[in-house]
N, C-alpha and C positions, 0 to 999 in steps of 0.2 A: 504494500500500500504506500503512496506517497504521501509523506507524510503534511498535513497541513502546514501554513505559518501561524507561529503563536497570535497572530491577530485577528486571525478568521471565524469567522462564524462556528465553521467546520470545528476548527480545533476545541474552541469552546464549548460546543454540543458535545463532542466526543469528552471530554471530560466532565461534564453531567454525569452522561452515561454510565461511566464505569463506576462514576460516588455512589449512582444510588447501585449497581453491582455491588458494591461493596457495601451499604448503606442494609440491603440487604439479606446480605449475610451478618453483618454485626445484630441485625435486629433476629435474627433466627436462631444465633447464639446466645440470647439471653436467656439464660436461667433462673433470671429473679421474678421477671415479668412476663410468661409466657406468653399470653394473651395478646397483652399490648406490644410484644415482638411479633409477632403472625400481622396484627394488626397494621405495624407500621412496614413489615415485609411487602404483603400486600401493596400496599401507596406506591412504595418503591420498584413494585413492576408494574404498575400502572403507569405511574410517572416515563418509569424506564420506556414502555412501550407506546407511549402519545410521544414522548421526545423520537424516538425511530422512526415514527410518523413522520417525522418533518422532513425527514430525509428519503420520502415513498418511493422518489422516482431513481433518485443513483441508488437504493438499497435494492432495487428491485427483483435482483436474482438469490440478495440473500435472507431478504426480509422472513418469507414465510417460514423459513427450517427455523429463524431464532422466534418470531413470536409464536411458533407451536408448542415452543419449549416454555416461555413465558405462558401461557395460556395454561398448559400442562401442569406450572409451577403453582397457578395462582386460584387453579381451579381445585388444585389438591389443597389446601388452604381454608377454601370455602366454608365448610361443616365445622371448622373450627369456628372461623369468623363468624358465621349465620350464628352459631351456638350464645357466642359473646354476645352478640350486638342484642341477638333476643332478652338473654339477660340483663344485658344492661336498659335496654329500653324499659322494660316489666320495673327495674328497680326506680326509673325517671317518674313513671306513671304511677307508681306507686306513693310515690313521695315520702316524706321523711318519716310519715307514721303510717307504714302499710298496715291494710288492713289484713283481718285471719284469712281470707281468700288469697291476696296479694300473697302476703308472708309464705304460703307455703307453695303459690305458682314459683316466688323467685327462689325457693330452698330445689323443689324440682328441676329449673332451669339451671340452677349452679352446680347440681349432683350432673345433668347431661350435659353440661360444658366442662367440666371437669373430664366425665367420664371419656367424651371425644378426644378429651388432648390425651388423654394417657393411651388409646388405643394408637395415637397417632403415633406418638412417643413410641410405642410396643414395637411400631413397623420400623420406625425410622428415630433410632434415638439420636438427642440434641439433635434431629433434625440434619445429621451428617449427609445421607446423601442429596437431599435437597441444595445442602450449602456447597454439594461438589458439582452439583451443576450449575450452580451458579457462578463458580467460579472458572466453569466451562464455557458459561454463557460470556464472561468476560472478556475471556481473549478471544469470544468469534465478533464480539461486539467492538472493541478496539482494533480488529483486522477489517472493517468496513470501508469504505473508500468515502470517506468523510471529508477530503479535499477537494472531491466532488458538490457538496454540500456549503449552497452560497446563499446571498439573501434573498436572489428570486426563487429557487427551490424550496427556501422556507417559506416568500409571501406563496406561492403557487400551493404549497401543502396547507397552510393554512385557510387559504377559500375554497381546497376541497374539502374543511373539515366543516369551514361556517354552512357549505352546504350539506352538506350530509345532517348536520343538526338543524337545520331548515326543514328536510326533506323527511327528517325522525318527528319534528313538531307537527307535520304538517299530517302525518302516517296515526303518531297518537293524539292529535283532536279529533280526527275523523272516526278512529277509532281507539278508546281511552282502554285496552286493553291492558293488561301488566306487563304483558310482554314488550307492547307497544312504547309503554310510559317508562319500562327500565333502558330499552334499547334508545328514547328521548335522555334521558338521566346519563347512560354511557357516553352520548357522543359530544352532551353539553357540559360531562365531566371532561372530556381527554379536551375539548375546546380551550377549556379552561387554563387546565395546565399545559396546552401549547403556549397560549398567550403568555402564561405567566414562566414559562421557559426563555420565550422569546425576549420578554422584558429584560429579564435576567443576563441574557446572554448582550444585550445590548448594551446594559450596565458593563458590564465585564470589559466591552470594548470602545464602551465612554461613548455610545453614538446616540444615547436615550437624550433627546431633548424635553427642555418643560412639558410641551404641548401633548407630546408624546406620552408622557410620563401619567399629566392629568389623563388622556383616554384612555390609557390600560387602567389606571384606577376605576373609573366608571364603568369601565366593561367588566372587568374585573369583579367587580361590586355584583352588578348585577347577574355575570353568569355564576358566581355564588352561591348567593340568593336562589337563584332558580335551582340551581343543584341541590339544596340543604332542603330546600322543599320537595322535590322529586323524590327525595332520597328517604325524607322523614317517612313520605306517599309508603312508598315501600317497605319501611321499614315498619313500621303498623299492619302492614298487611302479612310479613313475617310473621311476626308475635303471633299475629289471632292462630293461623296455621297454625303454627307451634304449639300455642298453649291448646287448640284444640288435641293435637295429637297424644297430649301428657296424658289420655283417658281417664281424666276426673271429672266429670260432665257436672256436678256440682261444685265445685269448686271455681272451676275457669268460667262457668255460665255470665256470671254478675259482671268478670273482666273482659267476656268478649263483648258486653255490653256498654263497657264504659270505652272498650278501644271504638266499635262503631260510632261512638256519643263523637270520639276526637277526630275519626276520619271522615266524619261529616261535617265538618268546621272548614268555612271555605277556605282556601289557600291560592297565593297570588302566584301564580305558575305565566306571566306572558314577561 
């Protein structure tokens, strides 16, 4: 690969890249905080793979083998995360004086979030072969032809994302299905963190002016905003599942009542 110059775009992404690689693996070697390791694992191939995005058109022959591998990584993860967030969500909802319903949906939720990391743990302990792909995923990811990667191939990746999130909004008003309304949530998350990639990498090369600076805050702001709502959309929708599956049908009855009472609470999704 040739290698970029320290003041290109290229170069800068390329070392994005390989932090949150390693950003990664530090988080999946935490023993203290297992949870919130998976959890910030997670971000860090997300992130990892909206920043490879920007690079669509020169990555083109190698992209799909590394994001099968990232997908692969992030989707094994999943049952963890889904486990977490239901708990934590149940414990937000609950508030600081759960009730005897509450108390014993989240004593449930934190027996099967528990129970999930330790199976996890069983297969794959401290998460070793997961972190050796990742550090596989590294050097195919720093062997990219990144000195290919200039500022029209980022603005060019970036309006194919503003449109694909145009074209996901336009797919889930028509049709407000969950599939519809997470695959709007994905494409308005990776949006997100292109721009704010983007910002970053400009910082880095001192070419972010004022004016500049104010529109990524305001877009910034608002494609947040719409993500934190999407997301919460979903994340409600989670829990009822969940706590319907716990089979306590008296128990969870009162809470899948009170989770309906909050997903019917309008929310500013434009």
């Amino acid at each position: 690969m040739a290698k970029p110059t320290a003041t290109s775009i290229g170069a800068v992404l390329a070392a994005f890249a390989l932090k949150e690689c390693r950003k990664a693996d530090r988080s999946l070697a935490d023993a203290t905080q297992r949870h919130r390791g998976v959890h910030e694992a997670r971000k860090s191939l997300r992130r990892l793979k909206s920043l490879l995005r920007l690079g669509e058109a020169p990555f083109k022959a190698e992209l799909p083998a590394i994001e099968a591998v990232l997908t692969r990584l992030a989707e094994s993860l999943s049952p963890l995360r889904d486990a977490y967030v239901a708990t934590t969500m149940a414990r937000k909802l609950a508030g600081a004086a759960p009730s005897p319903s509450w108390a014993r949906a989240i004593d449930l939720l934190e027996r099967r979030c528990e129970g999930r990391l330790a199976d996890v743990l069983n297969d794959d302990p401290r998460f070793l072969a997961r972190r050796r792909q990742l550090r596989e995923l590294a050097t195919k990811v720093e062997a990219l032809p990144w000195n290919r990667v200039d500022e029209r191939v980022v603005e060019q990746a970036l309006a194919r994302s503003e449109r694909r999130v145009a074209k996901a909004q336009k797919r889930a008003s028509a049709k407000p299905s969950p599939e519809n309304t997470h695959r709007w949530r994905r494409r308005v998350r990776r949006l997100r963190m292109q721009l704010e990639l983007r910002h970053k990498a400009s910082k880095a090369l001192g070419t972010q002016g004022g004016r500049d600076a104010h529109l990524h805050k305001a877009t910034h702001r608002a494609l947040s905003k719409l993500s934190d709502t999407l997301g919460a959309t979903q994340d409600l929708r989670e829990l009822r599942k969940t706590l319907r599956a716990l089979g306590e049908a008296d128990t969870v009855a009162p809470l899948i009542e009170e989770i309906d009472k909050e997903r019917r609470k309008p929310r500013d999704t434009v």
